[in-house]
Backbone bond lengths (Angstrom), bond angles and torsions (degrees), N, CA, C in turn:
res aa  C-N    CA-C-N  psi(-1)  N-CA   C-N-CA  omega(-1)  CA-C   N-CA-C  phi
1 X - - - 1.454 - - 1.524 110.66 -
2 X 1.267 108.34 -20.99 1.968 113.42 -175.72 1.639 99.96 -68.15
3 X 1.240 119.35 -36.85 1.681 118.82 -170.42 1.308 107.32 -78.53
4 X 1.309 124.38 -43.98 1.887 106.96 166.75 1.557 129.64 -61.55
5 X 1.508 86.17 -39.17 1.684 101.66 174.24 1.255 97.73 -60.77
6 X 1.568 159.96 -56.12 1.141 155.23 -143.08 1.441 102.21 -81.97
7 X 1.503 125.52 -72.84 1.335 152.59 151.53 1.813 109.19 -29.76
8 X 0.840 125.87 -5.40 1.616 134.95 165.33 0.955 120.19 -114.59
9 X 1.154 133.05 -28.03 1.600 147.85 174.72 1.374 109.83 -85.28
10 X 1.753 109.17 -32.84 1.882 110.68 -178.91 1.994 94.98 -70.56
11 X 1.688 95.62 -41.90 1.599 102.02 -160.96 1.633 96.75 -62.94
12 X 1.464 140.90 -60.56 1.032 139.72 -170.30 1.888 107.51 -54.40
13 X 1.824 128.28 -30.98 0.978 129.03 -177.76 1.653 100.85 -65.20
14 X 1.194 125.97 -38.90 1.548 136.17 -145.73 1.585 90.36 -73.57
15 X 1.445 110.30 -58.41 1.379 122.94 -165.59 1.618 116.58 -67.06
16 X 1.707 109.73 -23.50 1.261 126.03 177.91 1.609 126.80 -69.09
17 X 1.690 82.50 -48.78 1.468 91.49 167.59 1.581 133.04 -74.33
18 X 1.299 91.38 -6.15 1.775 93.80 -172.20 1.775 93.07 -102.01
19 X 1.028 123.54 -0.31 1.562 122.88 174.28 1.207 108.76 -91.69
20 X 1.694 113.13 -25.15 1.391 117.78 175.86 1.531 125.10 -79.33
21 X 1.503 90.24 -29.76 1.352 96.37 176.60 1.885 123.91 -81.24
22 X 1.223 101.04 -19.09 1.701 110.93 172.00 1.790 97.18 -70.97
23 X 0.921 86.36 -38.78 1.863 93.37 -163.96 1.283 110.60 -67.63
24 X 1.473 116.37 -21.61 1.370 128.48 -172.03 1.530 116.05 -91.48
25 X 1.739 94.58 -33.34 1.518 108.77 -170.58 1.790 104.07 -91.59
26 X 1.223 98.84 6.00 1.837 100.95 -177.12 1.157 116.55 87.77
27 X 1.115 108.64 13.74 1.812 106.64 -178.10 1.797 103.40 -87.34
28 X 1.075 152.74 -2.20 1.176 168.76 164.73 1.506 126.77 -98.29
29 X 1.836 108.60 24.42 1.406 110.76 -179.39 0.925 125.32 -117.28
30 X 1.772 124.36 11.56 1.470 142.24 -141.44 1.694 95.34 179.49
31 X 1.551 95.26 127.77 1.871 88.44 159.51 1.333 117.10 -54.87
32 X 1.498 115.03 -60.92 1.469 116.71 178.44 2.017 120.33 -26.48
33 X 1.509 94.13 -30.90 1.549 106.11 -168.29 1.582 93.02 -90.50
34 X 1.107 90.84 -45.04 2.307 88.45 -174.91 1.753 98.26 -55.28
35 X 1.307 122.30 -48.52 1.452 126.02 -175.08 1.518 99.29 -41.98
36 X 1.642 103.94 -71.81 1.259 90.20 -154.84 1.757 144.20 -93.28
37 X 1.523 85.33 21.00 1.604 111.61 170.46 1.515 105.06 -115.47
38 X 1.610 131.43 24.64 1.577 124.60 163.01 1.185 111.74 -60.67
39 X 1.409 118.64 -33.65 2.010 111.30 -163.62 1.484 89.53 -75.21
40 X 1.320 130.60 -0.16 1.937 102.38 -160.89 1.584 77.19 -87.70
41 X 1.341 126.89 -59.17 1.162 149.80 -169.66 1.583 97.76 -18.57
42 X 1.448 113.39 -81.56 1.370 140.23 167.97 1.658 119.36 -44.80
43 X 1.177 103.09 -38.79 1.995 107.40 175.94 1.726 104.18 -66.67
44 X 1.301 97.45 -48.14 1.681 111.18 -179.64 1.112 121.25 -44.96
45 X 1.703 97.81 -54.05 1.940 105.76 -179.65 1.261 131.52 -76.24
46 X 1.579 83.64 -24.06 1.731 88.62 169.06 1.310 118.23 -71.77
47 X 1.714 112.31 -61.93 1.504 113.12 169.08 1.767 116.55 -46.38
48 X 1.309 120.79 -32.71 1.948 93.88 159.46 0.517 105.44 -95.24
49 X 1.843 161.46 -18.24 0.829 115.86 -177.45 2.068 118.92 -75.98
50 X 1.131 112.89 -40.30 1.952 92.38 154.84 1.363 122.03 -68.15
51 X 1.098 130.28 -14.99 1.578 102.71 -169.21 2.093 85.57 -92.63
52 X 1.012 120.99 -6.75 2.259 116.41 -178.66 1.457 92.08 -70.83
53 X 1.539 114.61 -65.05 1.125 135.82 -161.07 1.675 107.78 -68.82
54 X 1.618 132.20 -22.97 1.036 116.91 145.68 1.606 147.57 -89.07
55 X 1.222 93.67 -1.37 1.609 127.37 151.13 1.502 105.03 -41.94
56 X 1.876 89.02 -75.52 1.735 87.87 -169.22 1.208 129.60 -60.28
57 X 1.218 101.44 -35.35 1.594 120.42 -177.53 1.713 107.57 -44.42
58 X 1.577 93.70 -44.60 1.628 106.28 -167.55 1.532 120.26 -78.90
59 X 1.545 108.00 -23.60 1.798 121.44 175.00 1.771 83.01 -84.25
60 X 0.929 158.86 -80.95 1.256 166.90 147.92 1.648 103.05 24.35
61 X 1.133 110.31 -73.20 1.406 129.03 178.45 1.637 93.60 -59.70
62 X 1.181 139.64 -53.54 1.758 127.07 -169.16 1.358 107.81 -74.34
63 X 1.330 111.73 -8.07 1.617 93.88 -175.45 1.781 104.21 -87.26
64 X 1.175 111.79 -15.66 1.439 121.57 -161.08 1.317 99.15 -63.83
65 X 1.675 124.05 162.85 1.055 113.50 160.62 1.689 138.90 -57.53
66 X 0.900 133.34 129.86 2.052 128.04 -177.23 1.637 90.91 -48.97
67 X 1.407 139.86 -74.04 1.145 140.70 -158.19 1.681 110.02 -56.25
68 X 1.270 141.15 -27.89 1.332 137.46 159.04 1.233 130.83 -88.88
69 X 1.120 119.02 162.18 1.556 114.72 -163.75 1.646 105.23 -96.09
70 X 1.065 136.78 119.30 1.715 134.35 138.18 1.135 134.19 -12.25
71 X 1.005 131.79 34.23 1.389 142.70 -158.22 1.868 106.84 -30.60
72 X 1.156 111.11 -174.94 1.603 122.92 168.68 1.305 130.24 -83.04
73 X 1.317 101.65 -20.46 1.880 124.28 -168.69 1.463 96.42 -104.68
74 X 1.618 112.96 -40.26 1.815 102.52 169.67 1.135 112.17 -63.90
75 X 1.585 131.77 -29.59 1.659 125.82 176.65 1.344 111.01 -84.72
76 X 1.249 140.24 -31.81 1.161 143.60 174.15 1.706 95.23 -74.18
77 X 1.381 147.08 -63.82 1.269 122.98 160.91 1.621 117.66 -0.36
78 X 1.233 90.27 -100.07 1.428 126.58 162.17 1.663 118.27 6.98
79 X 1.708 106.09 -58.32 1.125 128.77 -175.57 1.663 96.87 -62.07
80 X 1.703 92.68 -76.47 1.722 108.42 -160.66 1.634 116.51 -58.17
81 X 1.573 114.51 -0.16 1.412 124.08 164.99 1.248 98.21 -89.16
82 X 1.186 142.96 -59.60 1.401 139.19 163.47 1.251 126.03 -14.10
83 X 1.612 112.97 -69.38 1.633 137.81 164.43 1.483 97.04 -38.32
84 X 1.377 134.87 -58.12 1.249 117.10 -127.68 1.440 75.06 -104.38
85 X 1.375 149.26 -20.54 1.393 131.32 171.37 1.383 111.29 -70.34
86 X 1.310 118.14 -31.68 1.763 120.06 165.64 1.300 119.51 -70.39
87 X 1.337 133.35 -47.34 1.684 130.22 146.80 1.823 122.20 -26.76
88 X 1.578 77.67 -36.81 1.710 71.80 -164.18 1.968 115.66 -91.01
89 X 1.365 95.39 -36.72 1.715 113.65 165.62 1.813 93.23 -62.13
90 X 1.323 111.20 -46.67 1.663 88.60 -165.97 1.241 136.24 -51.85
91 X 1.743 94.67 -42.38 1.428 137.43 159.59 1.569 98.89 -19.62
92 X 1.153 101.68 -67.75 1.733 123.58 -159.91 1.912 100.30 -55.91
93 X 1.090 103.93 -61.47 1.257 118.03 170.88 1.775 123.33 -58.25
94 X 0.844 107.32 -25.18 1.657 123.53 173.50 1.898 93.56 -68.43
95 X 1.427 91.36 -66.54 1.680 87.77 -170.94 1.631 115.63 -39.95
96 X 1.792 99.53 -59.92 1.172 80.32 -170.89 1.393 134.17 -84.45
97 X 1.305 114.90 -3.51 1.589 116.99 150.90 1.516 136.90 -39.24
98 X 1.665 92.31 -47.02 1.732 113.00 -178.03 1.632 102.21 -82.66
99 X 1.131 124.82 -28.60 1.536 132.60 163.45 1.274 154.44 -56.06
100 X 1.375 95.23 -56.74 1.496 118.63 168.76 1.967 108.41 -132.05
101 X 0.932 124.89 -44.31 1.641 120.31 -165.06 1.866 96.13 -79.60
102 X 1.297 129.61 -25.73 1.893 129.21 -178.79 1.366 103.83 -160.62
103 X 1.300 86.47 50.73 2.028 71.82 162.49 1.391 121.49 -54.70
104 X 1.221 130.80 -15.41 1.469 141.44 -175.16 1.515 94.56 -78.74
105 X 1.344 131.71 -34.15 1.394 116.58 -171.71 1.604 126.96 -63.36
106 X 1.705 108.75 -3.60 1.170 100.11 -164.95 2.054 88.14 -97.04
107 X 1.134 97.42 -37.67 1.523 78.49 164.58 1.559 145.89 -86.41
108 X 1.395 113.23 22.91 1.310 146.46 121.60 1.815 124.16 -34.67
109 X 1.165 83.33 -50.78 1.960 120.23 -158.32 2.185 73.87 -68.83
110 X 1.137 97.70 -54.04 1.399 109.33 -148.33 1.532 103.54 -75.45
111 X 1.567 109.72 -52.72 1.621 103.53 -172.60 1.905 97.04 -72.31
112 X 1.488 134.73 3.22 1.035 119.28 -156.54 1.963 87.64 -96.08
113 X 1.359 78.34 -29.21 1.955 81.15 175.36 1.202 134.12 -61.71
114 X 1.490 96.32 -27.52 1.358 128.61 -153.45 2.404 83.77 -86.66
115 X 1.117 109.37 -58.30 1.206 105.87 -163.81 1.753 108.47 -68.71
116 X 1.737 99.69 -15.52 1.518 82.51 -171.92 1.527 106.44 -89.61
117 X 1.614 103.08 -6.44 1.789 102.42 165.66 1.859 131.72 -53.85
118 X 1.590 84.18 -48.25 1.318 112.82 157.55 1.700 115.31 -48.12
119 X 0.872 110.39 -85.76 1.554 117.68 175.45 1.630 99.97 -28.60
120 X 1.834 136.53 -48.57 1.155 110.22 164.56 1.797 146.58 -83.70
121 X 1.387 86.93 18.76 1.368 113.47 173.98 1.459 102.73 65.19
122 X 1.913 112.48 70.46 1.109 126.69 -175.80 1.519 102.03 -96.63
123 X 0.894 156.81 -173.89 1.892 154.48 -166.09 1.771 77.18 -126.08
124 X 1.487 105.13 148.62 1.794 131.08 139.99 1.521 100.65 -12.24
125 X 1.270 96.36 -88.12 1.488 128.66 174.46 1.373 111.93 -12.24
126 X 1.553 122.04 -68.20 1.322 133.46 -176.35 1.806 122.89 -82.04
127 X 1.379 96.03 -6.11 1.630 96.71 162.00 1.461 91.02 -108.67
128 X 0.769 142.35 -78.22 1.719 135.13 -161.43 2.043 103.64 -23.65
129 X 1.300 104.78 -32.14 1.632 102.11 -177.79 1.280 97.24 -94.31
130 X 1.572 134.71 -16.86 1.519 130.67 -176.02 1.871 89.96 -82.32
131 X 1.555 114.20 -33.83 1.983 97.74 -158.97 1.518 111.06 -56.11
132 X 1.508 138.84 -43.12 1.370 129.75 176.25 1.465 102.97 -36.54
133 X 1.470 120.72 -71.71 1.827 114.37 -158.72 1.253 86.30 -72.79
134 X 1.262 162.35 -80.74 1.372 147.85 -144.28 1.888 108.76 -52.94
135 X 1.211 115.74 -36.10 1.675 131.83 159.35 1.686 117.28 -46.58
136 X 1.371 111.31 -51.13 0.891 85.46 175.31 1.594 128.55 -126.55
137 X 1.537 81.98 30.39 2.162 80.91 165.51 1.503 80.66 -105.87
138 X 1.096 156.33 25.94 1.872 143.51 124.51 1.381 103.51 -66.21
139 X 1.285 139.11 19.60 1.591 124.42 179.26 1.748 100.33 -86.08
140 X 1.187 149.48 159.65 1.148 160.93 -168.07 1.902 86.81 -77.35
141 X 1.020 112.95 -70.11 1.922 102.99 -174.34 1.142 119.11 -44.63
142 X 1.705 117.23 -54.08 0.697 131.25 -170.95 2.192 111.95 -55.36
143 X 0.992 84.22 -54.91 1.787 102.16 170.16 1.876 111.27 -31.65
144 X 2.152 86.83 -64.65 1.151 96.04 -175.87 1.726 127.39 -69.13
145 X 1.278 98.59 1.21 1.748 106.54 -174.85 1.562 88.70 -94.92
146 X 1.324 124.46 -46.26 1.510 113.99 -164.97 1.845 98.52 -69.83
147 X 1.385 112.55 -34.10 1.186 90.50 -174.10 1.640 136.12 -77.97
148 X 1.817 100.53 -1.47 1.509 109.89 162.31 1.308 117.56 -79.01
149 X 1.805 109.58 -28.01 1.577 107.07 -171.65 1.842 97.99 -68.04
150 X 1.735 128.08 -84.55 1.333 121.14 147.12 1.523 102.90 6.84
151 X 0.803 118.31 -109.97 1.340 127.52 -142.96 1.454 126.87 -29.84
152 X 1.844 101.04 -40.61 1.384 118.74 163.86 1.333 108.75 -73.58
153 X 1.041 133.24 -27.14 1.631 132.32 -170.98 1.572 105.25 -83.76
154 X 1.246 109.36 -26.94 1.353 102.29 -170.99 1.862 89.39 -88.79
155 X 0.810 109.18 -78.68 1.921 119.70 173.18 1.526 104.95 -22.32
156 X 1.125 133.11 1.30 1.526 136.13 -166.65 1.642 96.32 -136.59
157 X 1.068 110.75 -39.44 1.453 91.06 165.02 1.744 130.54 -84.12
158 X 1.761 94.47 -16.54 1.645 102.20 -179.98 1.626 97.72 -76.38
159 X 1.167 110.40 -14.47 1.679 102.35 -163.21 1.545 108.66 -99.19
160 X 1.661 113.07 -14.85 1.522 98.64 158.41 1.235 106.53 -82.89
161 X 1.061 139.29 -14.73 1.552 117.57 171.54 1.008 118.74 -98.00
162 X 1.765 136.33 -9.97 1.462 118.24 152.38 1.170 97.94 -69.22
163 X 1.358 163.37 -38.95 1.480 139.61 -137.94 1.360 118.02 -105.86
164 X 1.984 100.76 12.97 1.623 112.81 167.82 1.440 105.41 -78.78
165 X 1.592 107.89 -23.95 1.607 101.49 -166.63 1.748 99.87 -115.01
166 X 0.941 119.68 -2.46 1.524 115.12 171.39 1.958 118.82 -94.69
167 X 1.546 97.54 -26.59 2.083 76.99 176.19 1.187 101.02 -84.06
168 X 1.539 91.99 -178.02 1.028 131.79 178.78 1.614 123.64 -58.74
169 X 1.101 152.30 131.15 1.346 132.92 151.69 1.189 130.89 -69.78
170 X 1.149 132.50 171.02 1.363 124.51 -172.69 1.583 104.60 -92.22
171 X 1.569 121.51 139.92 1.224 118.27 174.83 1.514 117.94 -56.76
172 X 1.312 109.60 154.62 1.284 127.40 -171.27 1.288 103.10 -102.62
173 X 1.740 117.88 109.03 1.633 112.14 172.20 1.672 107.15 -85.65
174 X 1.379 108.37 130.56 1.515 112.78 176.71 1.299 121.21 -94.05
175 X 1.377 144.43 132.40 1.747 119.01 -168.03 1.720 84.06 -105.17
176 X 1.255 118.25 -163.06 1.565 142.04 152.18 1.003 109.06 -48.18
177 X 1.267 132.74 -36.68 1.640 111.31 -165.41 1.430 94.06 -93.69
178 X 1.493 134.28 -45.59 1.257 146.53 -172.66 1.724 99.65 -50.28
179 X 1.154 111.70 -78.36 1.746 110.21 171.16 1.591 115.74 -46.08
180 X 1.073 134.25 -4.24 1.680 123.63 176.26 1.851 111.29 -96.45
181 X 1.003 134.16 78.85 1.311 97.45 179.45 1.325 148.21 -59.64
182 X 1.982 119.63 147.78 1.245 116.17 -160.24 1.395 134.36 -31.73
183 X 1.012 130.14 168.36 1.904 118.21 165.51 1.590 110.05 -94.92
184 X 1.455 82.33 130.44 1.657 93.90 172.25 1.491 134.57 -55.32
């Protein structure tokens, strides 16, 4: 349990700090500005979240015994304990960002929605009946619940595909005939 916890806590730090740092550098004061720094946001989380989760996978894998094999389901384990300690620390960090460090960002969050409705040539009419539900999945809980559900879903899908290339294979028994090669 120490290697996800470690590896979830680095992955949730990675993603934290780079929200802090847009936020710091002014990129978080304007929808226009939230728009156009989302991919760093997204490049970031993706890149830790596989390279934490193949970390762990890999301290995970050395502690095991040499004589048994690592199976696919122990690295995929591995992963989705990972995920769900980064879902859940992120969570934590979501709140208090959306809370106390930008409360203004969620209405950012909101007019940024609001313009890309526009952009599909939605009527007044049809966002004014969309602003309640768009209102209140911007609530800070609300945020922080989607970002454990996400978070595991996404961390559960990065972790079956790191954990094709991180176990173990199964040993290969060789007999006599297998070790001789054929005749020419």
């Amino acid at each position: 349990m120490k290697t996800p916890l470690l590896y979830g806590c680095l992955m949730t730090l990675a993603t934290a700090l780079t929200t802090f740092a847009l936020f710091f550098a002014g990129y978080h004061e304007s929808p226009e500005k939230v728009q156009a720094t989302q991919w760093v946001g997204t490049v970031v989380g993706i890149v830790a979240g596989v390279v934490f989760t193949w970390l762990a996978m890999r301290e995970r894998r050395a502690e095991y015994p040499a004589d048994k094999t690592w199976s696919y389901g122990s690295a995929l384990g591995t992963g989705v304990l990972t995920a769900v300690v980064a879902a859940v620390t992120g969570a934590i960090v979501t709140y208090v960002y959306f809370s106390f460090i930008n409360p203004a960002m969620a209405d950012h969050i909101y007019q940024l929605q609001v313009m890309k409705m526009q952009a599909k040539g939605m009527s007044d009419d049809q966002i004014q009946r969309a602003a309640p539900m768009m209102k209140m999945f911007m609530s800070p809980g609300v945020m922080c619940a989607m970002q454990i559900v996400f978070g595991i879903v996404a961390g559960t899908v990065v972790s079956l595909i790191v954990a094709i290339f991180v176990r173990q294979p199964l040993p290969r028994f060789e007999t006599a005939e297998m070790a001789t090669p054929p005749p020419v």
